[in-house]
C-alpha positions as CSV (number, residue, x, y, z in Angstrom):
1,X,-0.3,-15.4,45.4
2,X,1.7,-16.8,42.7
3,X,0.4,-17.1,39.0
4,X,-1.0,-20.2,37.6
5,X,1.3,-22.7,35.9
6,X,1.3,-23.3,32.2
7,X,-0.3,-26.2,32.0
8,X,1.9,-29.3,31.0
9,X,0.8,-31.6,27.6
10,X,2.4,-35.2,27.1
11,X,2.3,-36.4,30.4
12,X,3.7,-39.7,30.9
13,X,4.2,-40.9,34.4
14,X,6.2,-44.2,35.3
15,X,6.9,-45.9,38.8
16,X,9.8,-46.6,40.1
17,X,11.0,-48.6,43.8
18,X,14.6,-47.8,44.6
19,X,15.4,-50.0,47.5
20,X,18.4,-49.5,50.1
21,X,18.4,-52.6,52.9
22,X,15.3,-52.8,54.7
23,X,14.2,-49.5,53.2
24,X,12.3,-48.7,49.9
25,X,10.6,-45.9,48.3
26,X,8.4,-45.2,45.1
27,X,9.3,-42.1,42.8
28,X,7.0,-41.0,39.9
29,X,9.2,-40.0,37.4
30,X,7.9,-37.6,34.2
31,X,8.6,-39.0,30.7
32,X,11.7,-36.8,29.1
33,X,10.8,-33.1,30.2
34,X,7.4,-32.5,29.3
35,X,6.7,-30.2,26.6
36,X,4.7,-26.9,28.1
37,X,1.2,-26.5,26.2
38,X,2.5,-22.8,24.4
39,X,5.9,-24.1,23.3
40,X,3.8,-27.2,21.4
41,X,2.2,-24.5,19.8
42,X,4.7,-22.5,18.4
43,X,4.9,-21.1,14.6
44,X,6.9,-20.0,12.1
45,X,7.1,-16.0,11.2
46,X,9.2,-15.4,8.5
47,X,11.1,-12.1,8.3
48,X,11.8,-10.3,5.0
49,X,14.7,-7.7,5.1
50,X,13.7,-5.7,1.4
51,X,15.4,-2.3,0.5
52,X,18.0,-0.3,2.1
53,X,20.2,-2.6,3.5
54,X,24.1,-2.3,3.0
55,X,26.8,-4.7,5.0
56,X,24.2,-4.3,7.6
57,X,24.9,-6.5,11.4
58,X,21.0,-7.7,12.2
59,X,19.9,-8.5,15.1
60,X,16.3,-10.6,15.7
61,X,14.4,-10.6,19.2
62,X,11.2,-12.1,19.9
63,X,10.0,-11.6,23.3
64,X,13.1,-9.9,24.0
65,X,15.4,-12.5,23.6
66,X,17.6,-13.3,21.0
67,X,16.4,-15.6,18.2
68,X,19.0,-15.0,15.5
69,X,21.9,-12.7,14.4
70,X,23.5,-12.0,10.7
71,X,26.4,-10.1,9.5
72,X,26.8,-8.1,6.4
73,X,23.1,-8.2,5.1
74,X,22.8,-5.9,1.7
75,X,20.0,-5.5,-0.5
76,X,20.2,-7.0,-3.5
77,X,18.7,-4.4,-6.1
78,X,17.6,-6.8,-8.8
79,X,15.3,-8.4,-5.8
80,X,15.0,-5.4,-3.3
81,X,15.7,-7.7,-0.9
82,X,18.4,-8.7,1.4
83,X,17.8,-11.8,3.2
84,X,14.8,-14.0,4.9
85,X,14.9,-15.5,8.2
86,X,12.6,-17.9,9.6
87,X,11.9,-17.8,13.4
88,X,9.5,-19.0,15.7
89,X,6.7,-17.6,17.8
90,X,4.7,-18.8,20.9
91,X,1.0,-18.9,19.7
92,X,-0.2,-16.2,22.0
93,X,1.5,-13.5,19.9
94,X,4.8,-11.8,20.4
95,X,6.7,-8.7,20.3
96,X,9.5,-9.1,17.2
97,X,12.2,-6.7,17.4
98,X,15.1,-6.0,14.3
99,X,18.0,-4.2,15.2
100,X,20.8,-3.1,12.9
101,X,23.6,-2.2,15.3
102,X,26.4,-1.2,13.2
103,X,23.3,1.9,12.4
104,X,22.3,2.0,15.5
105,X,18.6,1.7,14.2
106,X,15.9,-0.7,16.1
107,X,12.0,-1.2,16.0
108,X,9.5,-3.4,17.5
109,X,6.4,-4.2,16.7
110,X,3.5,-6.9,18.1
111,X,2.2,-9.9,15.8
112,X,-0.8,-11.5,17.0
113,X,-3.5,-14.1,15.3
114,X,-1.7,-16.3,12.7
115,X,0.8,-13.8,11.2
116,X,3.0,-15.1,8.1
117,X,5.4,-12.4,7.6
118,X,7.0,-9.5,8.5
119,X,8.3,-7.0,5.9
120,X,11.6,-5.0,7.1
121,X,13.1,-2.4,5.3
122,X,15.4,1.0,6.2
123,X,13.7,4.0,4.3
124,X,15.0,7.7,4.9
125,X,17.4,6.6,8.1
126,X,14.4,4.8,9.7
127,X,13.7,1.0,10.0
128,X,10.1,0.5,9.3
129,X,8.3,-2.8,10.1
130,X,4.8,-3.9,8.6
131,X,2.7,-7.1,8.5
132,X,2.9,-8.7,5.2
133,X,1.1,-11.7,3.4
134,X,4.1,-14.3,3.6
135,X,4.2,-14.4,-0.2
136,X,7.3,-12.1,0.0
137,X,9.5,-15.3,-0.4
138,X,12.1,-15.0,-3.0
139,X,13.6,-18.4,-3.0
């Protein structure tokens, strides 16, 4: 049996008659690619990279799939932090995953409910992730 379809929002349906000779035939047509009910839903997660960064290749996954990529991230010691990325999540939670490949270091971790941040920092040759408040924001 197959799984249920996400359900569809938006829907606008027009008619259209093509006509060729004696023959004609109607076509419902969907209004420009409707939306699927999760990706209307989506929010923002912003991810903090704080201490222990240096000329560090990131790499940011959500679900698995590549959201965003940055070259040469370092920590800024007057801040303790190297960079902030915004990226977005489907409502129903989401696994975010960091990966510093020129380290060869990676974690995962799940976000669920209304999540505003997630801190990121390398401490003792290990990148840690943890929820934080989304107040982190230095500019």
């Amino acid at each position: 049996m197959a799984p249920p379809r996400p359900a569809l929002t938006g829907k606008r349906q027009q008619k259209r008659v093509f006509h060729s000779g004696p023959q004609s035939a109607v076509v419902v047509l969907q209004s420009l690619a409707p939306m699927l009910e999760e990706e209307a839903t989506m929010r923002e997660l912003l991810v903090v990279f704080q201490e222990g960064f240096e000329e560090a290749n990131i790499t940011v996954t959500v679900n698995g799939k590549v959201v965003r990529r940055d070259m040469d991230v370092s920590t800024n010691p007057l801040l303790g932090i190297a960079s902030e990325v915004s990226v977005e999540l489907p409502a129903k939670g989401a696994q975010v995953g960091v990966e510093v490949t020129n380290r060869g270091l990676k974690a995962i971790t799940k976000v669920s409910g209304r999540p505003k941040s997630v801190l990121v920092s390398i401490e003792d040759g290990r990148l840690l992730m943890r929820e934080g408040t989304g107040r982190e924001a230095v500019m």
